[in-house]
C-alpha positions in Angstrom: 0.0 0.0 0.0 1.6 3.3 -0.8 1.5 6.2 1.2 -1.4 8.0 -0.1 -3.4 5.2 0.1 -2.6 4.7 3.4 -2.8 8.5 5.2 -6.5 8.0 3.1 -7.1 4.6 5.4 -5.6 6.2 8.5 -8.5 9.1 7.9 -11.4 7.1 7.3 -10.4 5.0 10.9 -10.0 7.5 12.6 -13.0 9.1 11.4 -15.0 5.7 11.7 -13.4 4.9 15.3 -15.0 8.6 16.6 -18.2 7.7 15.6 -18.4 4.4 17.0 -17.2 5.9 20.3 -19.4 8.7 20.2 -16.2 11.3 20.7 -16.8 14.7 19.6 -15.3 15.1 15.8 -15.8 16.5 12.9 -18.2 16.9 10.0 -16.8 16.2 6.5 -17.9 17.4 3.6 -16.6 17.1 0.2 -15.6 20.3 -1.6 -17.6 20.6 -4.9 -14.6 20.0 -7.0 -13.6 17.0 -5.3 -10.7 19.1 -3.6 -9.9 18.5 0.3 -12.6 18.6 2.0 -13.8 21.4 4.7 -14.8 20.8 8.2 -16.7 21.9 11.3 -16.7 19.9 14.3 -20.1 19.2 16.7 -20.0 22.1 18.7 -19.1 24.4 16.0 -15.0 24.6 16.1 -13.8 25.1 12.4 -10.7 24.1 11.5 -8.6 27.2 11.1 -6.0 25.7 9.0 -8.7 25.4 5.9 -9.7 29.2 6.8 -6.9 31.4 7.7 -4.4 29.1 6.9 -2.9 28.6 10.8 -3.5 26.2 13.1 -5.5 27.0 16.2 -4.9 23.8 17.7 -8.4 22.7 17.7 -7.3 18.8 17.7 -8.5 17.5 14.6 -6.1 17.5 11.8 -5.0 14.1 11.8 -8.2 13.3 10.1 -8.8 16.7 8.3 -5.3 17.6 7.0 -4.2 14.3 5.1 -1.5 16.5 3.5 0.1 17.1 6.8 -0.3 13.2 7.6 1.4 12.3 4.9 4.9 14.8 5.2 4.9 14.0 8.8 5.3 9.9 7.6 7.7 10.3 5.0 10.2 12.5 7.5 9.9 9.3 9.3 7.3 9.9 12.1 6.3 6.9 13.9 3.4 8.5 15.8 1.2 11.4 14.5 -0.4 14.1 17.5 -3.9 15.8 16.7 -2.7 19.1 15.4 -0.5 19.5 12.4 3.0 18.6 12.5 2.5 15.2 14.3 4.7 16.2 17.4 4.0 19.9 19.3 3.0 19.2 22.7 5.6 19.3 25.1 5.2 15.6 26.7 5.1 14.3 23.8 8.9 15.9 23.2 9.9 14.7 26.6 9.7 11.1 25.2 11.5 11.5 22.2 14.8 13.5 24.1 18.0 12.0 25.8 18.6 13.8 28.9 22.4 14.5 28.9 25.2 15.2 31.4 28.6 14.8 29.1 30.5 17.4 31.0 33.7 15.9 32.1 33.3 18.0 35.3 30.2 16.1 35.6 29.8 14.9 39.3 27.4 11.9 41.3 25.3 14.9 43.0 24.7 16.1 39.3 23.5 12.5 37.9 21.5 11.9 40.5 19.9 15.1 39.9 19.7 14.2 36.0 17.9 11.3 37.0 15.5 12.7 39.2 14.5 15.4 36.7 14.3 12.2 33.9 11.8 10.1 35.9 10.0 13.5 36.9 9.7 14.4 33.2 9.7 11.1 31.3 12.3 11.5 29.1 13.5 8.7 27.2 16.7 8.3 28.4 19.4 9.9 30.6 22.7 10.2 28.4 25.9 10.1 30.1 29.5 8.9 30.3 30.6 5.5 31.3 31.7 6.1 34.6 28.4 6.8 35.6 26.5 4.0 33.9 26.5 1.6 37.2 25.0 4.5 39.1 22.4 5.6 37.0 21.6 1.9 36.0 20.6 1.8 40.1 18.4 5.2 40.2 16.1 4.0 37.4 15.8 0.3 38.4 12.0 -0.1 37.5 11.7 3.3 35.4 11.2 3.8 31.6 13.6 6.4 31.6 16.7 4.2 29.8 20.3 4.6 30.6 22.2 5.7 27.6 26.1 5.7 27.4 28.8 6.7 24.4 31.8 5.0 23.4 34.9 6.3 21.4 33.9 9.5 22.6 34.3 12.5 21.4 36.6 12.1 18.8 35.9 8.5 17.1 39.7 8.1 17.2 39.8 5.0 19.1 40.4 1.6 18.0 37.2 -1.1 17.0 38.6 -3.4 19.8 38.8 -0.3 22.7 35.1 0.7 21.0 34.2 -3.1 21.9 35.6 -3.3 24.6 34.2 0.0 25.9 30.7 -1.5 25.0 30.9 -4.7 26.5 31.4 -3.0 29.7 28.8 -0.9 29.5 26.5 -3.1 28.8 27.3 -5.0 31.8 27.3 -2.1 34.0 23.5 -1.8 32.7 23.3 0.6 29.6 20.4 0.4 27.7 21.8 2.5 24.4 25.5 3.0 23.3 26.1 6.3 21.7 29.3 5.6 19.3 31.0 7.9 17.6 32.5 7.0 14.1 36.2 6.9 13.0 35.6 10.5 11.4 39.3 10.4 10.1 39.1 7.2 8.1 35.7 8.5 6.8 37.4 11.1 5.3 40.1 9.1 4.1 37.7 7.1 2.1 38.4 4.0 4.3 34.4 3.6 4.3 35.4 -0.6 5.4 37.1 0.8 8.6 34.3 3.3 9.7 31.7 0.3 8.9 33.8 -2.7 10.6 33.9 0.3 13.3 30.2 0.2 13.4 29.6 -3.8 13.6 32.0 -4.0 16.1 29.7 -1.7 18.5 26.7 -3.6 17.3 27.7 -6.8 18.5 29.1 -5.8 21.5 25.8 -4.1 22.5 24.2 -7.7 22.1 20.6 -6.3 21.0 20.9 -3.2 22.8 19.8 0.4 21.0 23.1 1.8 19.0 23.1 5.4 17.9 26.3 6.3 15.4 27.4 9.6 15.9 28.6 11.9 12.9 30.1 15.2 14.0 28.3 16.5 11.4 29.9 20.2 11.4 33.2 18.3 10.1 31.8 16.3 7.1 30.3 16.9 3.5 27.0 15.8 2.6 28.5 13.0 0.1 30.3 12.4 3.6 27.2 12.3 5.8 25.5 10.7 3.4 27.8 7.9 2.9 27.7 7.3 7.0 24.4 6.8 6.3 24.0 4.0 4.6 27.2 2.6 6.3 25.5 2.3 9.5 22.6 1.3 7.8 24.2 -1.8 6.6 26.2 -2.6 10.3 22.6 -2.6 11.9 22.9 0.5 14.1 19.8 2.1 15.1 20.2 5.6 14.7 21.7 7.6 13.2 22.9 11.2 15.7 24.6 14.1 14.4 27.0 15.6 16.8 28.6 15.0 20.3 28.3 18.6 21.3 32.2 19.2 21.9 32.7 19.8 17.7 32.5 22.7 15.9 28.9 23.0 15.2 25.8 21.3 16.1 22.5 20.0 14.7 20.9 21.4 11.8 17.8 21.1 10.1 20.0 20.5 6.6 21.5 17.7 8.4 18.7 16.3 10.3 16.5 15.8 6.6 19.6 14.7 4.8 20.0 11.8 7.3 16.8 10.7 7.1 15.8 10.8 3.5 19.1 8.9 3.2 18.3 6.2 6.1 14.4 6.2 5.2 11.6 5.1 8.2 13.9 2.2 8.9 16.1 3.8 11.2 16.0 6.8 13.6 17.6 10.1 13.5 19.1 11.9 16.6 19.8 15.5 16.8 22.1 16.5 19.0 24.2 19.7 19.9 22.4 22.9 20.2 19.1 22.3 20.7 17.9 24.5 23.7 14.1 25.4 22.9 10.9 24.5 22.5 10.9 25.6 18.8 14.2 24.4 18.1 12.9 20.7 19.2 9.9 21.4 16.8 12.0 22.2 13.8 14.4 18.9 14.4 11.8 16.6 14.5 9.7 18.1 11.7 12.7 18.0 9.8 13.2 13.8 10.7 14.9 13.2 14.4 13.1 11.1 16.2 15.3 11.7 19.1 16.8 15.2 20.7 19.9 14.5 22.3 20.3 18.0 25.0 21.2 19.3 28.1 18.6 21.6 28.5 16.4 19.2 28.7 14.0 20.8 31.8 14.3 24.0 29.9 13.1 23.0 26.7 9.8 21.0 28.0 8.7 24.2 30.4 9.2 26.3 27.5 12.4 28.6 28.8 15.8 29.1 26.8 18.9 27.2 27.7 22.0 28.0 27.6 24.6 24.6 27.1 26.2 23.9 23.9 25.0 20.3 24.3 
C-alpha cells in the first residue's frame, strides 16, 4: 500500500473509530470539486488551518489535513499528534529527548539530579558517560527512563577493539543505548570498510541493545554524511545522531533531513548539539529526528531558553 493510500485509510479510521465511540469530531464534507474537504466539528470549532491558513490547535487534523499526515510519515514519524505537524506538545517531546550530562566535570550529586528530573519528566533516556553508567543503572531500576552511554567519545579516534571493549562494559554495568561515535578520520580518508567494521564492532558488542552512530556533522560533506548513512545502515545500528556537542557545530535542520531521506523510516535520527528550545525541538523533529539529544532538557519541556552547547 503506498503512502497515499494509506494517510487515506488512517482518515477514514479515525473518522470511523470517533463515531463508534461517540467522541466529539468532525463533520466532512466534500468540496464541490472533489478538492480537500472542509470541516466543522459538533460544537461548531472550524478548522482554522482550511480558513486562515494557521493552526489553532483545535485537535482535529490528523483526520482533516491528510497532507500534513502524509509529510509527517515520510520525515519518518512513527506517531502522529492531533494538530499538524505530528509532534507539538511538550510531553510528547519529553519522550523523544535524551537527557544529557557529558560534562567531564560532571559529578554523582549532578546525575543523580539528572535522574531525578528524567523520571520527573519522562524523558526517554538519561545520556551520560561511562563512569556513571552503574550509578544511573541503580536510580532508574523499574523506570522507563533508559540509561544511555557513548563509546569512542568524542573524537571516534579509538580503535574497533577499545570501541568493543568500551561497550561490552557498558553493557554489563547496565546501559540500555551506546552512543558511538564514528572513526571521522578514516571517513574522510575514504576507508568507508574501517568506519563500517567500526560500526559492527559496536553492534555486537551491544548484544541487541539500541546503538546510535554519531557523525560530527559540522566536520563532514554531505556526500560524507550521506555515505555514514548508509554505512551504519548496513552494520545494523539504530540511529543515526549528528554531533557529540564538543565539535564545531551542532544540529541542523539540513542535516537532520539529509540523514533521514538517506536512512528512510527504517532507522531513527538523533539530533544533537544545540538544541535549547521548545521551537528548536519542533524544527528537528519536523525536519526527521526522532530523538533530541540535549542538556537543557528541563528548559526546553517548560518552554524557557537554555543556555549549554550540548
Amino acid at each position: 500500500m503506498d503512502i497515499e493510500s494509506l494517510v487515506n485509510r488512517i482518515t477514514q479510521e479515525v473518522i470511523k473509530e470517533m463515531n463508534h465511540s461517540g467522541a466529539p469530531h468532525a463533520a466532512v464534507s466534500q468540496g464541490s470539486n472533489g478538492s480537500a474537504p472542509r470541516a466543522t466539528t459538533r460544537d461548531g470549532k472550524t478548522c482554522l488551518l482550511r480558513t486562515t491558513g494557521e493552526c489553532g490547535g483545535v485537535g482535529c487534523c490528523a483526520e482533516l489535513v491528510p497532507g500534513s499526515v502524509r509529510e509527517i510519515m515520510q520525515n519518518g514519524a512513527d506517531r502522529v499528534g492531533n494538530r499538524l505537524g505530528g509532534v507539538v506538545d511538550a510531553a510528547d517531546i519529553a519522550a523523544r529527548i535524551d537527557h544529557t550530562l557529558l560534562k567531564p566535570t560532571a559529578i554523582s550529586d549532578e546525575v543523580r539530579d539528572l535522574c531525578r528530573e528524567a523520571r520527573e519528566h519522562q524523558f526517554a533516556s538519561v545520556c551520560i558517560n561511562p563512569a556513571f553508567v552503574p550509578l544511573a543503572a541503580e536510580l532508574l531500576r523499574g523506570s522507563p527512563v533508559k540509561v544511555c552511554t557513548v563509546v569512542g567519545f568524542p573524537l571516534g579516534a579509538t580503535t574497533s577493539f577499545t570501541k568493543e571493549a568500551e561497550t561490552r562494559e557498558a553493557v554489563a554495568n547496565g546501559a540500555d543505548e551506546i552512543d558511538m561515535v564514528i572513526n571521522i578520520g578514516a571517513l574522510k580518508n575514504g576507508e568507508d570498510h574501517l568506519v563500517e567494521e567500526d560500526m559492527r564492532a559496536v553492534v555486537r558488542a551491544a548484544s541487541g541493545r539500541i546503538t546510535k552512530a554519531i557523525f560530527e556533522t559540522a566536520l563532514l560533506s554531505d556526500d560524507e554524511v550521506v555515505r555514514a548513512c548508509r554505512m551504519a545502515k548496513r552494520a545494523g545500528l539504530d540511529y543515526v545522531k549528528t554531533s557529540t556537542g564538543f565539535g564545531p557545530g551542532g544540529a541542523t535542520v539540513h542535516h537532520v533531513a539529509l540523514m533521514r531521506k538517506t536512512v528512510g523510516r527504517s532507522m531513527g535520527v538523533k539530533a544533537s548539539g544545540g538544541v535549547r528550545d521548545l521551537d528548536g525541538a519542533r524544527e528537528m523533529i519536523k525536519a526527521g529526528a526522532t530523538r533530541i539529544g540535549a542538556s537543557a532538557s528541563v528548559k526546553i519541556v517548560m518552554g524557557e531558553q537554555g543556555a549549554d552547547s550540548y
